[in-house]
Steps between C-alpha positions, in 0.01 A plus 500: 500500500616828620767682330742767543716660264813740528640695257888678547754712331799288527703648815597336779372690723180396405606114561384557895135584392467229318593292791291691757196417273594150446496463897238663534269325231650134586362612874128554381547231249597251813838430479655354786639757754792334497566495136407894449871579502582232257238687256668786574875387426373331190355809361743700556764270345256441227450879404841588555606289200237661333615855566844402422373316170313827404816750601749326329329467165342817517155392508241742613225317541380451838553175704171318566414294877175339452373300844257294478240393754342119440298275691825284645772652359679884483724576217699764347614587131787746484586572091750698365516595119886484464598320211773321671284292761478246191929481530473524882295210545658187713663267257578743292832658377471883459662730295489756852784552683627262756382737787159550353441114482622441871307764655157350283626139617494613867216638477284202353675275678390670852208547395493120443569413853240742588212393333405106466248610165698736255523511132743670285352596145676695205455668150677731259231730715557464836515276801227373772623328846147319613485420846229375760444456842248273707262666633254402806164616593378808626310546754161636495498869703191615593 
């Protein structure tokens, strides 16, 4: 199981690295062609609501992408450590603004139609959005 793991200051201009490495890791990991810009969308939407999550409650921690790599199956973990993913989760009712809930709703919920395997987790510590891709054999290159 191979494993990658990013690390980054919460700005968005660091969102489009994120999803260049996704791509780029879901491609080695093989991940469909076709699906790479799925991956990339998802990520993007994924550590967006991160970054937002970490500028808006002034958390300085960095935002964390860990990919994933296993035998039939590619994931990726993004976590925040805002302490309002817990009222942000779906279901929920937060005590955020009406903005800040419809912005994190559109976000999950494209990220939803996205990705066919994605989990949304939350703490008083942070959030994770687990998702995973299919992945199909490589072939050998000699």
């Amino acid at each position: 199981m191979a494993t990658v793991e990013l690390r980054f200051s919460a700005l968005p201009e660091h969102v489009r690295t994120a999803r260049l490495v996704a791509a780029a890791v879901a491609r080695r990991a093989g991940v469909d062609e076709a699906v790479l810009d799925e991956v990339r969308l998802a990520v993007g939407e994924a550590c967006t609501r991160a970054v937002g999550l970490h500028l808006s409650n002034g958390v300085e921690a960095p935002v964390r992408v860990i990919l994933t790599e296993e035998e039939k199956k590619f994931s990726i973990e993004v976590g925040d450590e805002s302490p309002t993913s817990a009222a942000l989760a779906p279901g929920s009712h937060p005590e955020a603004d009406d903005e800040a809930e419809g912005e994190d709703e559109m976000g999950l919920a494209v990220i939803s139609g996205l990705v066919d395997d994605v989990e949304v987790t939350t703490s008083e510590t942070g959030g994770v959005i687990r998702m995973s891709w299919p992945t199909s054999p490589q072939p050998l290159v000699s």
